[in-house]
Backbone bond lengths (Angstrom), bond angles and torsions (degrees), N, CA, C in turn:
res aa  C-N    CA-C-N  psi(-1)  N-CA   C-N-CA  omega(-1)  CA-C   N-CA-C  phi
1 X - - - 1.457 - - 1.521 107.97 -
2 X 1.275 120.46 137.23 1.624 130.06 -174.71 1.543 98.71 -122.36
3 X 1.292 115.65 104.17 1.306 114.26 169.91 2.092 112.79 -113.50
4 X 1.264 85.49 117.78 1.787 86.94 176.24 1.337 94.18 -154.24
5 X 1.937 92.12 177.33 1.523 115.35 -123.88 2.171 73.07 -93.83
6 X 1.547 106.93 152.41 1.611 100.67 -149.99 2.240 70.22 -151.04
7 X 1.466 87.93 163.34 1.564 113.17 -157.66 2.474 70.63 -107.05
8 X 1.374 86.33 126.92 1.937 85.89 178.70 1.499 106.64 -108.27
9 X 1.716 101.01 13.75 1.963 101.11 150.67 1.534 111.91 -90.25
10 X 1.056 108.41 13.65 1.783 100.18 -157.61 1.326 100.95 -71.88
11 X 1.568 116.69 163.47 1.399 109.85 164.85 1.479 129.58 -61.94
12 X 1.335 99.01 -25.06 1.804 104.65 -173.27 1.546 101.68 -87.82
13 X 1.465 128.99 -3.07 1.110 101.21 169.31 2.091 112.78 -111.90
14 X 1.393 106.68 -11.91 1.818 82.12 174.95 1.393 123.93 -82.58
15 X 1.477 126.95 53.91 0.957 98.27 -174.28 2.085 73.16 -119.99
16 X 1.158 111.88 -46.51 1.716 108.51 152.36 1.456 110.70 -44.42
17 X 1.196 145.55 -37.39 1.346 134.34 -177.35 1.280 123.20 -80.88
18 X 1.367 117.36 -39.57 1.561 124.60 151.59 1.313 106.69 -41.81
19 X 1.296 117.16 -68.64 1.372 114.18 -171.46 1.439 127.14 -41.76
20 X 1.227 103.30 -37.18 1.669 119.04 -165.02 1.079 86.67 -73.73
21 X 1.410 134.59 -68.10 1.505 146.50 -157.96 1.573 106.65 -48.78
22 X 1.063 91.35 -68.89 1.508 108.51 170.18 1.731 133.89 -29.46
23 X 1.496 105.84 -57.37 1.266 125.82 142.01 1.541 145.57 -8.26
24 X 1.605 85.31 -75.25 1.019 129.08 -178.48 1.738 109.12 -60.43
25 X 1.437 106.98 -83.03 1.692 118.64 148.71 1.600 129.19 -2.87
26 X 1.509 95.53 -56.44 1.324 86.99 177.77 1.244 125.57 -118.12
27 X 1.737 99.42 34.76 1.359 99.63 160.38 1.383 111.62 -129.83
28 X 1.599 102.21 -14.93 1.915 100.66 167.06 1.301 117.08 -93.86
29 X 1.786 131.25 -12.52 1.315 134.99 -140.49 2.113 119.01 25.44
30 X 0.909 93.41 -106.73 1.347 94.11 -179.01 1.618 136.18 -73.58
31 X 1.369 88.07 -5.43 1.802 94.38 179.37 1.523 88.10 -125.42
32 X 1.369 106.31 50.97 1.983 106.44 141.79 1.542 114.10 -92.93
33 X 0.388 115.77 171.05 1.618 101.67 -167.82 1.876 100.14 -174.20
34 X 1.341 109.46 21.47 1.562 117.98 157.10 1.619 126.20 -78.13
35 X 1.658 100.91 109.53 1.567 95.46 175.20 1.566 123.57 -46.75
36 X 1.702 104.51 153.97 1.495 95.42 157.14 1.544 115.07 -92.84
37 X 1.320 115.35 -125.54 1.359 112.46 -144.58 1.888 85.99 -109.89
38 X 1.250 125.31 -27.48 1.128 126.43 167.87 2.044 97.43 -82.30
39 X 0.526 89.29 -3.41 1.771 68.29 173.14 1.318 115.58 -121.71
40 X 1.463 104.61 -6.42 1.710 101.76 155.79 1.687 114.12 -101.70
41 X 1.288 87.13 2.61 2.103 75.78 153.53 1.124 109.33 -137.27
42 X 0.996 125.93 45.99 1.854 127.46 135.34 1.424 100.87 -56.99
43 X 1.541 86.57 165.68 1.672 107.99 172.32 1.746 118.64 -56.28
44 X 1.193 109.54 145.17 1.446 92.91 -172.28 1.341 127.35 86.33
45 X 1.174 106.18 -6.89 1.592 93.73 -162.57 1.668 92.04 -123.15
46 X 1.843 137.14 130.15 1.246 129.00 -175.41 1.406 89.77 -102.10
47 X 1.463 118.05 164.55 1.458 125.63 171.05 1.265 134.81 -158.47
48 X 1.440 127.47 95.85 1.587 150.54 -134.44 1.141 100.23 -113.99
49 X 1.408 118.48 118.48 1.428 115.62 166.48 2.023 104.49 -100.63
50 X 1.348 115.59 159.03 1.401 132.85 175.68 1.630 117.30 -83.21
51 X 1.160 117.56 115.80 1.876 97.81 177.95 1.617 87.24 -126.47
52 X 1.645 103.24 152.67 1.317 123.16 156.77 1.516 122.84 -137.16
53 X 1.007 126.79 141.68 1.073 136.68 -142.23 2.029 117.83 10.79
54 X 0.996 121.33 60.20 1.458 127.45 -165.33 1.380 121.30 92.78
55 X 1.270 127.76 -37.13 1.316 134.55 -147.86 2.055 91.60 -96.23
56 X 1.570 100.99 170.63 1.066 108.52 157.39 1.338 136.64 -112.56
57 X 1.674 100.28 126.17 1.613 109.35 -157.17 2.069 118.53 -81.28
58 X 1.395 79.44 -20.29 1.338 98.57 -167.18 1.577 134.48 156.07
59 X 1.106 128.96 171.96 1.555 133.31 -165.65 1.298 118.70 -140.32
60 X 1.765 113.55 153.22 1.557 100.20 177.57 1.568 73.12 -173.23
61 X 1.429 97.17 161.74 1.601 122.68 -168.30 1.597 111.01 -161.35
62 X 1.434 133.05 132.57 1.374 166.97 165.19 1.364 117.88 -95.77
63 X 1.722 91.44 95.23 1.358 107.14 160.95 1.853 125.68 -64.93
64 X 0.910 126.07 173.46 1.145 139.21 -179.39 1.614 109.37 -120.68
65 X 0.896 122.42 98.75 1.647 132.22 -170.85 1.659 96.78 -93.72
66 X 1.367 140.60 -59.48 1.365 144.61 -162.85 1.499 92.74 -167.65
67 X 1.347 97.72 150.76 1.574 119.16 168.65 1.733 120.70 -34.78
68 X 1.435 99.74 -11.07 1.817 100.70 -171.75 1.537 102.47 -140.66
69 X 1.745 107.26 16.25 1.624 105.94 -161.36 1.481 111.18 -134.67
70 X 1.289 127.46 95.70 1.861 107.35 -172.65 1.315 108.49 -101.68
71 X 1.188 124.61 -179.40 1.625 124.16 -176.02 1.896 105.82 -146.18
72 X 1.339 95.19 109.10 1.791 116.09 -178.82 1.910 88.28 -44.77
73 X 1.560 120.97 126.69 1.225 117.56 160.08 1.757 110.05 -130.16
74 X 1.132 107.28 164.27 1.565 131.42 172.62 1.662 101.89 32.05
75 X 1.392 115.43 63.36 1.268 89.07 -173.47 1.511 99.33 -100.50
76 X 1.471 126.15 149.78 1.022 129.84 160.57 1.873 119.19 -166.84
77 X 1.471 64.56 164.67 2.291 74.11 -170.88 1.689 99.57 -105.43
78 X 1.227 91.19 147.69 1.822 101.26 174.12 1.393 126.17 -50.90
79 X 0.891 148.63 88.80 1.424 137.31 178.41 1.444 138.40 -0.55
80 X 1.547 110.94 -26.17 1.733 124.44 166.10 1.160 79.83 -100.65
81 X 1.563 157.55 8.18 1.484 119.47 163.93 1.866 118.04 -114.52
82 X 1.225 83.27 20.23 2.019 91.03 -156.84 2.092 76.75 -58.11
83 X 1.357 87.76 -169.63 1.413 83.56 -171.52 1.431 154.64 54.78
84 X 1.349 123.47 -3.81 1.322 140.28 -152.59 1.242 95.27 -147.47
85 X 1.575 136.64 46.11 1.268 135.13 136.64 2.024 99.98 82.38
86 X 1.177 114.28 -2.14 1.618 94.57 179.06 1.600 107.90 -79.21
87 X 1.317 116.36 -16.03 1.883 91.31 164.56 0.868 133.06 -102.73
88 X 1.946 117.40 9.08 1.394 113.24 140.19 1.403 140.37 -68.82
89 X 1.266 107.86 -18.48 1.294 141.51 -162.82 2.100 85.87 -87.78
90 X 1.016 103.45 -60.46 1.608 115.61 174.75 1.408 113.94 -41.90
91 X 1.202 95.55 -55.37 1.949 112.54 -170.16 1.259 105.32 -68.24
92 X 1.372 130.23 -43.13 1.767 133.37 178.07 1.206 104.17 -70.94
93 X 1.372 119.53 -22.84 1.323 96.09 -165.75 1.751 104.11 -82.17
94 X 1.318 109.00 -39.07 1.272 110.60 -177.53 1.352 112.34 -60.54
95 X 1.721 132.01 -46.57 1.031 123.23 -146.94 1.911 78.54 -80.93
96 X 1.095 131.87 -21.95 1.526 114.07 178.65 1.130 113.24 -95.56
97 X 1.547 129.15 14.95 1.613 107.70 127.54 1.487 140.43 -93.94
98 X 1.642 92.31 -12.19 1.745 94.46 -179.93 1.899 90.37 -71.75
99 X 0.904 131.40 -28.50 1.298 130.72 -179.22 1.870 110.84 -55.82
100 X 1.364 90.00 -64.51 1.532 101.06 164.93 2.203 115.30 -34.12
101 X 1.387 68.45 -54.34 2.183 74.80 -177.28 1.015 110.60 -67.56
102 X 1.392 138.60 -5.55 1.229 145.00 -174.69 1.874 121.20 84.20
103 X 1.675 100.00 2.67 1.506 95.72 175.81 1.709 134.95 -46.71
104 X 0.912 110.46 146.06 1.824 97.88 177.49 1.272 109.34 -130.50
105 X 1.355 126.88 23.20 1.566 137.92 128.01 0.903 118.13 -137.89
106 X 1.794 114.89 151.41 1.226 120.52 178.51 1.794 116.23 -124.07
107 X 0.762 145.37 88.66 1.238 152.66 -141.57 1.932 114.39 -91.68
108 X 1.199 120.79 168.75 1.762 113.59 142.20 1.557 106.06 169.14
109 X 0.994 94.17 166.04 1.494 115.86 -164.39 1.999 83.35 -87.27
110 X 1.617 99.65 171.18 1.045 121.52 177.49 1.855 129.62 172.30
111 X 1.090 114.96 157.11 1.628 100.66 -167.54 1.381 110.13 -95.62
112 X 1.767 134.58 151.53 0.770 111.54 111.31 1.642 167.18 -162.68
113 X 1.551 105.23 146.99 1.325 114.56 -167.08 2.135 89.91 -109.61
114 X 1.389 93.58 165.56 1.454 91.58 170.35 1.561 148.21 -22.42
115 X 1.654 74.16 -39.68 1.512 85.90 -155.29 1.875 95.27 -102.11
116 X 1.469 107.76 26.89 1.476 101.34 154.55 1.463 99.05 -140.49
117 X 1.623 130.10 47.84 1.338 130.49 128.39 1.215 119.94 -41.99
118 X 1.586 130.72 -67.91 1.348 131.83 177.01 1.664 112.82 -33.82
119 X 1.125 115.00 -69.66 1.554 121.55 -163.72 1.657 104.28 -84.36
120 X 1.319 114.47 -16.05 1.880 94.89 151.46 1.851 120.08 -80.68
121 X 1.253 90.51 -27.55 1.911 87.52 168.80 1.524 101.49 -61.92
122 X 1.290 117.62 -55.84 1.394 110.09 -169.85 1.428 114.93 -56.99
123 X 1.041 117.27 -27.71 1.484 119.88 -173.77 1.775 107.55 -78.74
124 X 1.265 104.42 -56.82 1.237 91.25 158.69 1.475 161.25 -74.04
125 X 1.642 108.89 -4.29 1.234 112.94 129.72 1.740 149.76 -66.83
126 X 1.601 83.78 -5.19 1.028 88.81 163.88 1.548 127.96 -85.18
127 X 1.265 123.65 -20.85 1.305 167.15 -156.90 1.291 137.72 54.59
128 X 1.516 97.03 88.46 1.329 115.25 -172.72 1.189 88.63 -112.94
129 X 1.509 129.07 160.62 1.533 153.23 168.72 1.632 117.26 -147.16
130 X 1.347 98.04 137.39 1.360 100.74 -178.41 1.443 132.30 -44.11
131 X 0.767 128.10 163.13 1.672 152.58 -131.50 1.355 135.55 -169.06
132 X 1.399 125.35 113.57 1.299 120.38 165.28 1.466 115.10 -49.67
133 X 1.538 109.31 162.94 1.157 139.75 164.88 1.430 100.87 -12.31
134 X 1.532 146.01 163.03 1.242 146.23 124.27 1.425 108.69 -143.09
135 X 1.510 92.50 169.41 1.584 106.68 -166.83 1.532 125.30 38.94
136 X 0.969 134.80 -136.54 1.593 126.88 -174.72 1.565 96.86 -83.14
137 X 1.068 152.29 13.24 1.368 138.72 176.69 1.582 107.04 -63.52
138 X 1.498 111.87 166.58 1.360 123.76 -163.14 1.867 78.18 -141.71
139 X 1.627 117.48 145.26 1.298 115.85 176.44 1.893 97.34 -88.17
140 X 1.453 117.15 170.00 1.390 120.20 166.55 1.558 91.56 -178.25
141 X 1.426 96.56 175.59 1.492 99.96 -162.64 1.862 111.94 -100.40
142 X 1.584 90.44 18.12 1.912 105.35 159.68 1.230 113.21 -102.75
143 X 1.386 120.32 12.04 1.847 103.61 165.63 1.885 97.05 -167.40
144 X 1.405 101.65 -163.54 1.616 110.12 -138.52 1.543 91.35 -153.79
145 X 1.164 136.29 113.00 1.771 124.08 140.52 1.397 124.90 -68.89
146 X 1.338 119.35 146.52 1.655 110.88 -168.12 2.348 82.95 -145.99
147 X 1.183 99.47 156.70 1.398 99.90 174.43 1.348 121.02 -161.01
148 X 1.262 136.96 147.33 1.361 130.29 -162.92 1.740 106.52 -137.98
149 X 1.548 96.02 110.94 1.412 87.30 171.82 1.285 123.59 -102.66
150 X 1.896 93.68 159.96 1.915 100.75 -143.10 1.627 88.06 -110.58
């Protein structure tokens, strides 16, 4: 797995970013709360896509909440790759750079509907545990805070 830091206007990645967005939308409506491609390159915000053998496996990006605070964003794996370890591979990588920056929480929003069972197991093996509210979030009964301190 080759994960590096990737431009999230590129051509090779909206057709995964639509998707995600997309997804997402019409199963949270208003409490999706996944950047697009301008809001994962704002300031603050890093953004890594996954490749395996050429192709693209998947994406994930680290916000910057405060000098000691990051926030897990848009992460997701390609649809022929769900299963095959790219959002663990995703999740380490991030939590070992907010580590690198010196953060000592790492936080993120998340949904849930079914189809983010997978990536709350993952998160919580990774060890994340639930969480109040952060940053501008509003609670509702389409998503979940989870947070891991580093």
């Amino acid at each position: 797995m080759d994960i590096r830091p990737d431009d999230p206007a590129a051509a090779h990645v909206a057709g995964l970013l639509a998707h995600h967005i997309g997804e997402l939308r019409a199963v949270m409506g208003e409490h999706a709360f996944a950047l697009d491609a301008s809001g994962l390159s704002a300031p603050g915000v890093t953004f890594w896509t996954a490749w395996r053998d050429g192709t693209l496996a998947g994406f994930g990006a680290l916000k910057q909440l405060a000098p000691d605070h990051g926030e897990v964003k848009s992460m997701r794996a390609a649809p022929a790759a769900r299963g095959s370890g790219v959002g663990r591979a995703l999740i380490e990588h991030i939590i070992a750079e907010a580590k690198a920056r010196g953060y000592k929480r790492l936080s993120l929003e998340t949904g849930t509907a079914a189809l983010h069972a997978p990536a709350i197991a993952l998160y919580r093996r990774a060890g994340f545990v639930d969480c109040d509210p952060f940053a501008d979030y509003r609670p509702s009964a389409n998503n979940q805070f989870l947070s891991l301190a580093l």
